[in-house]
PATORDREN-140562 format. One record per residue (C-alpha): residue number from 1; x, y, z. Coordinates in Angstrom, 1 decimal. Example, Ala and Ser with C-alpha at 12.3 -4.5 7.8 and 13.67 -1.06 7.14 Angstrom:
residues 2
   num       xx       yy       zz
     1     12.3     -4.5      7.8
     2     13.7     -1.1      7.1
//
This chain:
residues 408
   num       xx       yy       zz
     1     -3.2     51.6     -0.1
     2     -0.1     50.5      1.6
     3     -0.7     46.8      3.2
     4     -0.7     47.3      6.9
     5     -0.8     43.1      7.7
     6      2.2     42.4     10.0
     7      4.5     39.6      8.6
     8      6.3     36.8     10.8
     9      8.1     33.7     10.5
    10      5.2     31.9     12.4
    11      5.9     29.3     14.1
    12      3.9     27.2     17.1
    13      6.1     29.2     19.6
    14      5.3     32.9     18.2
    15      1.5     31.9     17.5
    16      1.3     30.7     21.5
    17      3.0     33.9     22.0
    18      0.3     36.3     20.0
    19     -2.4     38.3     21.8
    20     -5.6     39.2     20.9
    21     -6.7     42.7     19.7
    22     -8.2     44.9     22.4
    23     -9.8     48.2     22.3
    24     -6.7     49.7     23.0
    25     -4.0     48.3     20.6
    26     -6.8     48.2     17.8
    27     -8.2     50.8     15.6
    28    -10.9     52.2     15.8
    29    -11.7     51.5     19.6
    30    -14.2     48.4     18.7
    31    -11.3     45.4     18.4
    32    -11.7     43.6     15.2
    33     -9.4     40.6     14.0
    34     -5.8     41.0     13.7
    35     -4.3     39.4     10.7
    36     -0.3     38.1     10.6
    37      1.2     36.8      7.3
    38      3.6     34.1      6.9
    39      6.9     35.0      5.7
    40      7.9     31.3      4.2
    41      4.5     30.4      2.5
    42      3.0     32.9      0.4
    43     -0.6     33.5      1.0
    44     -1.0     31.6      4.3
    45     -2.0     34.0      7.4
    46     -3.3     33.3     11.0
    47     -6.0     35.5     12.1
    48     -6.3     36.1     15.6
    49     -9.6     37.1     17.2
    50    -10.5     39.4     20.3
    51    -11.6     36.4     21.8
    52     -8.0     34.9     21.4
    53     -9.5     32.4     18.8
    54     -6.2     31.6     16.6
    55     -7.1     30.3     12.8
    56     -5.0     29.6     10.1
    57     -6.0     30.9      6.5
    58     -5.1     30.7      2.7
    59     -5.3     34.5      1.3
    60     -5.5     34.2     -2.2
    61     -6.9     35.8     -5.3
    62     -9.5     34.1     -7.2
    63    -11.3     35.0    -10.6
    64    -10.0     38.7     -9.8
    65    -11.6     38.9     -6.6
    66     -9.8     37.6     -2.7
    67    -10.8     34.8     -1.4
    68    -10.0     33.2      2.3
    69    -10.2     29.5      2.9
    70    -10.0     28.8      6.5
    71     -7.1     25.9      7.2
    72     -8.1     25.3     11.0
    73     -7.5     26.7     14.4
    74     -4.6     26.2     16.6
    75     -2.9     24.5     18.1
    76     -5.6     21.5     16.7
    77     -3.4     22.3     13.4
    78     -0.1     23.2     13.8
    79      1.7     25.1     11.6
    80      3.5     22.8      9.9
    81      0.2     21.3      8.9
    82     -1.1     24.7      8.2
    83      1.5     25.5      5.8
    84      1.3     21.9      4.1
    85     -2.6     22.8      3.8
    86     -1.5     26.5      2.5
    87      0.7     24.7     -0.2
    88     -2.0     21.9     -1.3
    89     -4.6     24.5     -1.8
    90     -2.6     26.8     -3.0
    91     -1.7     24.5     -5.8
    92     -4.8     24.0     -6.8
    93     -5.6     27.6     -7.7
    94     -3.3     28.4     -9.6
    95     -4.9     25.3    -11.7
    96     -7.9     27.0    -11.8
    97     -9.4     24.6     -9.6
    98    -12.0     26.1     -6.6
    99    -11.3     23.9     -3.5
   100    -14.5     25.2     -2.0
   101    -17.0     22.6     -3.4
   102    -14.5     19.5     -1.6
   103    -14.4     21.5      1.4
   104    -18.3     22.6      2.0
   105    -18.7     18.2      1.2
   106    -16.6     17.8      4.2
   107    -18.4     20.4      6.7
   108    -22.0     19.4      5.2
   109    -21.8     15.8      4.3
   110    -19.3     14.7      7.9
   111    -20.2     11.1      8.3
   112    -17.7      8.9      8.1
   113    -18.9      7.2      5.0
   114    -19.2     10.0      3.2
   115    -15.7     11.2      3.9
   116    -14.1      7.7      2.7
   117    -15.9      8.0     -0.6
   118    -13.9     11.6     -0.8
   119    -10.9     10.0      0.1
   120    -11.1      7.1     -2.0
   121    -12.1      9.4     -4.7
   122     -9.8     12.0     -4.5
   123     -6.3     10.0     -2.7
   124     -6.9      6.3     -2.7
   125     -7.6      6.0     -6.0
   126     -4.9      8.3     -7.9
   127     -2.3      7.3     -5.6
   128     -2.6      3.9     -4.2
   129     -2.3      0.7     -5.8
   130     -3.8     -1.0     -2.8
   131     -6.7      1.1     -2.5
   132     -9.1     -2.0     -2.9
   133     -7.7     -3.3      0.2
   134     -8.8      0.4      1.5
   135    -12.5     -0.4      0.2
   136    -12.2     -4.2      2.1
   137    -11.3     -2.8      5.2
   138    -13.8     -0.3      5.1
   139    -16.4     -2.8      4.6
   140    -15.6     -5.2      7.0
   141    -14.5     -3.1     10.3
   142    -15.8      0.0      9.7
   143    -19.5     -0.8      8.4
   144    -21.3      0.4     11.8
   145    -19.5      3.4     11.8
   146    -20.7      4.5      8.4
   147    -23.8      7.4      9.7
   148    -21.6      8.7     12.5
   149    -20.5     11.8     12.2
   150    -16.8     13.3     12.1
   151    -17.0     15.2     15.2
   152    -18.5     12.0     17.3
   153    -15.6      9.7     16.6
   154    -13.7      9.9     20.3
   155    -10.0      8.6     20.6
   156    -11.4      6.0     23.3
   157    -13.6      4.7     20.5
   158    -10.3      3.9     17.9
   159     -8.2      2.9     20.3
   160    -11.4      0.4     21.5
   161    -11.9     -1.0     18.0
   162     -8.0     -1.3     17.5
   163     -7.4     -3.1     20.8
   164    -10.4     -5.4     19.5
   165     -9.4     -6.0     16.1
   166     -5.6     -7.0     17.4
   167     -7.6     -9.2     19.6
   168     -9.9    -11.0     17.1
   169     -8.2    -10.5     13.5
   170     -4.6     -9.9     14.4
   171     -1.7     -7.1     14.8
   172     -1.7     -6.8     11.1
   173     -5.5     -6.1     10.5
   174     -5.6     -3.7     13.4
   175     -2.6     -1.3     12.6
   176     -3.6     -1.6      8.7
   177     -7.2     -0.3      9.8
   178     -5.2      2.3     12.3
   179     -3.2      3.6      9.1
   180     -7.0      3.9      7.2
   181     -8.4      6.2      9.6
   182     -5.4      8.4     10.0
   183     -5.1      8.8      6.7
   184     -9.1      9.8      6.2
   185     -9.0     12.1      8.8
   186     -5.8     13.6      7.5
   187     -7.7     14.4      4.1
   188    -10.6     15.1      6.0
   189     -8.0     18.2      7.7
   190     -6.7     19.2      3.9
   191    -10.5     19.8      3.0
   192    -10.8     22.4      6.1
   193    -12.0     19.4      8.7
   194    -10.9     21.0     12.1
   195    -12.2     18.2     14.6
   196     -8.8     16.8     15.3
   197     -7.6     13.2     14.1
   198     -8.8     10.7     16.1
   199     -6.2      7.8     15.3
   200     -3.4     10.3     16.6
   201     -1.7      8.5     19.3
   202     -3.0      5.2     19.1
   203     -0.4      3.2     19.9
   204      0.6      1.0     16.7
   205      0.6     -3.0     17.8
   206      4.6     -4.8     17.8
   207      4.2     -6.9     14.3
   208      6.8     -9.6     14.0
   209      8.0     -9.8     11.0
   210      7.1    -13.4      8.7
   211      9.7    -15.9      8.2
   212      7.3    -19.0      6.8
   213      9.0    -21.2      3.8
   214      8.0    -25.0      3.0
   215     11.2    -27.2      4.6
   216     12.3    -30.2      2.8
   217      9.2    -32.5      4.6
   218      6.9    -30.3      3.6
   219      7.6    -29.7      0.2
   220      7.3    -33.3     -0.2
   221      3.8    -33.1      0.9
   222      3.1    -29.9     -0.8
   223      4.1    -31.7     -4.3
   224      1.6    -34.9     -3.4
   225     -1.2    -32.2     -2.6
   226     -0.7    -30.6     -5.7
   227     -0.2    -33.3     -8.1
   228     -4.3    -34.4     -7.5
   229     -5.2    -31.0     -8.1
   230     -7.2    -30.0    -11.3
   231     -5.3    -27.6    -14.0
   232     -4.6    -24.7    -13.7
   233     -3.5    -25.0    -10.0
   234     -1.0    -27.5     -9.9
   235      1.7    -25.0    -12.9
   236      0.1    -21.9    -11.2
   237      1.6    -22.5     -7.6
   238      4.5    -24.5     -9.1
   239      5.5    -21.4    -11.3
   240      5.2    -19.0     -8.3
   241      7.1    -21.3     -5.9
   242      9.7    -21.6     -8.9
   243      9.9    -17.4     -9.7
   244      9.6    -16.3     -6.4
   245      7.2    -13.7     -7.8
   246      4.4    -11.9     -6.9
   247      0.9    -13.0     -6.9
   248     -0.3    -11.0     -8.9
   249      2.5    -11.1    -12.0
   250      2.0    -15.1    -12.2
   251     -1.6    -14.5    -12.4
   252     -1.6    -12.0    -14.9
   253      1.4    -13.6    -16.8
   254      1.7    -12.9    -20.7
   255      2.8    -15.0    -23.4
   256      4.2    -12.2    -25.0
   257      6.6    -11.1    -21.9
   258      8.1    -14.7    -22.2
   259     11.2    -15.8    -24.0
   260     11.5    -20.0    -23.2
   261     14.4    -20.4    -25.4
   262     16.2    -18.0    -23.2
   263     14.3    -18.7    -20.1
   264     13.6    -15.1    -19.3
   265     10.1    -13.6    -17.6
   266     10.4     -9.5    -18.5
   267      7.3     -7.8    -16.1
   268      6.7     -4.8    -17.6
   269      6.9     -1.2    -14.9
   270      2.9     -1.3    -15.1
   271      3.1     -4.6    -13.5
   272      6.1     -4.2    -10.9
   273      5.5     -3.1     -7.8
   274      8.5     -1.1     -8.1
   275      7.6      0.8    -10.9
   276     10.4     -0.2    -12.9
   277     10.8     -3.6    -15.2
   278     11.7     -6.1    -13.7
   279     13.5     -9.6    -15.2
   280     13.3    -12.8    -14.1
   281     14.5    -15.8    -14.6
   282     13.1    -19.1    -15.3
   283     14.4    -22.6    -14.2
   284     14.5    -25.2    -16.1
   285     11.5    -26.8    -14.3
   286     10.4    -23.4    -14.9
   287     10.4    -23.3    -18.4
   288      9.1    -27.1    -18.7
   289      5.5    -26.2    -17.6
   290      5.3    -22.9    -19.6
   291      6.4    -25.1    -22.4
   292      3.7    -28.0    -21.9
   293      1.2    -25.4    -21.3
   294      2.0    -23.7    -24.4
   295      1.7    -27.0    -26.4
   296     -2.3    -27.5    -25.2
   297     -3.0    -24.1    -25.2
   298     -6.2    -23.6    -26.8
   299     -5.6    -22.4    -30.5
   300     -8.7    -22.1    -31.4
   301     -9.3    -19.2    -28.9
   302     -5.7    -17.9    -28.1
   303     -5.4    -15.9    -24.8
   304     -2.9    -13.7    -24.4
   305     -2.3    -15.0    -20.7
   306     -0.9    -18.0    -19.5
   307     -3.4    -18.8    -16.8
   308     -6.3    -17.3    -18.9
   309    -10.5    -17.0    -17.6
   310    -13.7    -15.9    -18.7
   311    -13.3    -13.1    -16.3
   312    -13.4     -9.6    -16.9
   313     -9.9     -9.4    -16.7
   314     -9.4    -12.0    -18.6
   315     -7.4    -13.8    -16.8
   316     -7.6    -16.0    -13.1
   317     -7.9    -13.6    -10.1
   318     -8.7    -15.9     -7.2
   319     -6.8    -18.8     -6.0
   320     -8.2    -18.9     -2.4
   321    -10.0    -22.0     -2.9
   322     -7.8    -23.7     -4.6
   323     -5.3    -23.2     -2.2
   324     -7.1    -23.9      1.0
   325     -7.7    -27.7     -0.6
   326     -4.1    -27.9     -1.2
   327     -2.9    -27.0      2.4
   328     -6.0    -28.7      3.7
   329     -4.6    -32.2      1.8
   330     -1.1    -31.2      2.7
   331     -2.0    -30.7      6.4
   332      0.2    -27.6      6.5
   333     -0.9    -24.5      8.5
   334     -0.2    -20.8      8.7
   335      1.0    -21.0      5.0
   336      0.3    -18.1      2.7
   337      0.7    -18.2     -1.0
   338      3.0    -15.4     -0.4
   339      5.2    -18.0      1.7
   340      6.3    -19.7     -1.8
   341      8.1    -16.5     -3.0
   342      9.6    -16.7      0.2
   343     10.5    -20.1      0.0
   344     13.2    -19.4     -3.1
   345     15.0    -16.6     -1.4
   346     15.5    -19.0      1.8
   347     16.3    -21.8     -0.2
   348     18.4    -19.3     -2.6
   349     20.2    -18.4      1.0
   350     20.7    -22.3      1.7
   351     22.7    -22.7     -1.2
   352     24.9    -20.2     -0.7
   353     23.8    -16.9     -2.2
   354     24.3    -13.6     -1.0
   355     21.8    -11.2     -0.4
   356     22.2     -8.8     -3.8
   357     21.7    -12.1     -6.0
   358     18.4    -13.0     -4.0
   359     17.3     -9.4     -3.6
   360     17.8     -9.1     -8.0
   361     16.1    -12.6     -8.5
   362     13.0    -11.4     -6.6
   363     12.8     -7.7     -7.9
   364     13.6     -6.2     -4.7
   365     13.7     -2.2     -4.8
   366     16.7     -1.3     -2.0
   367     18.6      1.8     -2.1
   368     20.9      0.7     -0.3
   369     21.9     -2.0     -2.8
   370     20.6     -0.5     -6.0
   371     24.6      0.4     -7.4
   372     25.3     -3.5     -7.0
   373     22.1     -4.2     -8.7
   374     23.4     -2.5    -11.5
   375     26.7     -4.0    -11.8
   376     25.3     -7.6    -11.9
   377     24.6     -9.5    -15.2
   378     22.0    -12.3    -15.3
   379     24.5    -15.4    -15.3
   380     24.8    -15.4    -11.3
   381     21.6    -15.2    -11.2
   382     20.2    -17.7    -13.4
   383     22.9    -19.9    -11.2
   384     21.2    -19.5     -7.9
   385     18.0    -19.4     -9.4
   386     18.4    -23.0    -11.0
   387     20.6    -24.0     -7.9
   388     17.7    -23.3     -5.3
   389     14.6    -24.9     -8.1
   390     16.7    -27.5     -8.6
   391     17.0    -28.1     -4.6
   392     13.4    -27.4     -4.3
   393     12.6    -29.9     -7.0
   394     14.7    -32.7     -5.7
   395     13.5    -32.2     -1.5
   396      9.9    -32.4     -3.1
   397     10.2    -35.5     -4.7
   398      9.0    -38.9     -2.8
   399     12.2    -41.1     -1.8
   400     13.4    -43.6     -3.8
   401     12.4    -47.3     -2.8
   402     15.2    -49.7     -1.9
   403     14.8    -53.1     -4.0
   404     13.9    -55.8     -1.3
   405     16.6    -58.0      0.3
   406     16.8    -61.7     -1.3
   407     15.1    -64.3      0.9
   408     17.4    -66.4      2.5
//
């Protein structure tokens, strides 16, 4: 039998534009729904009803019989989000997969704790390395929230708790908790959520961007704060003021990945935020504390890492406390650890580097610049590397005392 299902480039104009079936345009007399197919994505049609009810669909055949999955009514899904949905689904399909389980969790199970353990589950996880900042956020701003369900989440009421949390926690928290819930409610729409996204149009706060690094006068009093410090601290912070890198690489830094006689640090693409390898390069003062630490390393009980724990990583995780002392002896405020990787690229800038030496020393991943990247070898870069540690080094020192005058 010859399929009689109209077929339309359907856009939000033409689906504005379509009618419902009536008694007269519809066979037999008693109107039933009308179905339209989308020309660009196979398998997605909008089924109009008598009452003028518009809902998208995914027609597809499953385990030799046709299923529908119904992707949400317009215009509270457009069709651009339709067709996304049609895609996603789609996919998963033609992997065998059923997406009806997910989807009947998301109708049945609609408070908003249940829908972050989806997404965490099924987006955070596979495809965000911060997804434990996800979980924290969760936690702390959204704990009251946790029975309500989907459909009783009101714009007023994420607009109130972003005003709030810009208020009380900063621009930073609030517009990271913004992106959260957008991105929930967005999965919670893939799964066949209709109810609308409640972060859409919440208006993100300004966020200045950071400029903190440690000035001459206060790495002075950032080297006398950490010179009274315990081990590990004192190399820890030194070596990630020294490499400008990330937290997390100096924490989880291997022996192995180390080559002291050539001063070289190779993080591995598992380890790079970029996804690719990254090398860096190690001052001289650099190299001088890996080399001491080496020497009283424990041999009885080698560790593979530099800055090694009886965690389950195996390595030190933590440094909050340890760094709250420091700025607290220091007296320095509104400095994050962060601020010491940017602290060599300013200092980098100060003694005369340009902007693709700094951006290679660091490990930064621009497009625009990624063709110079490739050109340059590591000697200008060890240069201003040992230039700017070496102008650190000396500005943190105490100054000299002038021999007193003869008396007369």
């Amino acid at each position: 039998m010859k399929n009689t299902t109209p077929t339309l480039r359907l856009t939000d104009a033409i689906v504005n534009k379509l009618r419902p079936p009536t008694a007269e345009t519809a066979a037999p007399a008693r109107p039933r729904p009308a179905y339209y197919r989308d020309s660009a994505t196979p398998g997605l049609q909008l089924r109009v009803m008598p009452s003028g009810v518009k809902t998208f669909v995914l027609a597809r055949r499953m385990g030799g019989r046709p299923v529908r999955w119904t992707l949400g009514q317009f215009p509270a899904v457009s069709t651009a989000q339709a067709r996304r949905q049609a895609v996603r689904l789609a996919g998963q399909v033609s992997f065998g997969q059923d997406p009806t389980e997910e989807r009947r969790k998301v109708r049945e199970e609609s408070t908003l704790a249940e829908l972050f353990t989806l997404y965490l589950e099924g987006h955070a996880k596979p495809h965000k390395r911060s997804w434990k900042a996800d979980v924290d956020q969760f936690d702390r701003y959204l704990a009251p929230w946790r029975p309500r369900k989907l459909s009783t989440l009101r714009h007023t009421d994420v607009a109130g708790l972003h005003a709030t949390i810009g208020r009380d926690n900063g621009h930073y928290a609030a517009n990271r908790l913004l992106a959260l819930l957008s991105g929930m409610f967005n999965f919670a729409a893939g799964l066949g959520y209709a109810g609308g996204n409640p972060a859409k149009g919440v208006k993100k706060f300004k966020e200045l961007t950071r400029d903190r690094f440690l000035h001459a006068d206060e790495l002075r009093a950032f080297f006398a704060a950490l010179a009274v410090e315990p081990d590990p601290w004192p190399d820890l912070f030194m070596l990630s003021l020294l490499t400008g890198a990330r937290r997390a690489n100096v924490l989880g830094m291997k022996w192995a990945d180390l080559e002291l006689t050539r001063g070289l640090w190779r993080i591995g693409e598992a380890e790079s935020k970029s996804k690719e390898p990254l090398l860096c390069v190690l001052a001289p003062a650099a190299v001088d504390i890996l080399q001491r630490r080496a020497e009283t390393a424990d041999k009885g009980k080698p560790s593979q890492y530099v800055f090694p724990s009886w965690g389950k990583k195996g390595h030190i995780t933590e440094p909050k406390g340890a760094w709250r002392n420091i700025l607290s002896r220091a007296g320095l405020h509104d400095l994050h650890l962060h601020d010491l990787r940017r602290t060599l690229g300013s200092w980098q800038a100060a003694c005369g580097a340009s902007l693709s030496i700094i951006g290679r020393s660091l490990g930064h991943k621009n497009v625009a610049t990624t063709a110079i990247y490739a050109r340059l070898d590591m000697d200008p870069v060890r240069a201003s590397v040992d230039a700017a540690a070496g102008a650190i080094m000396a500005a943190g020192r105490p100054p000299v005392a002038l021999p007193a005058l003869p008396a007369d």
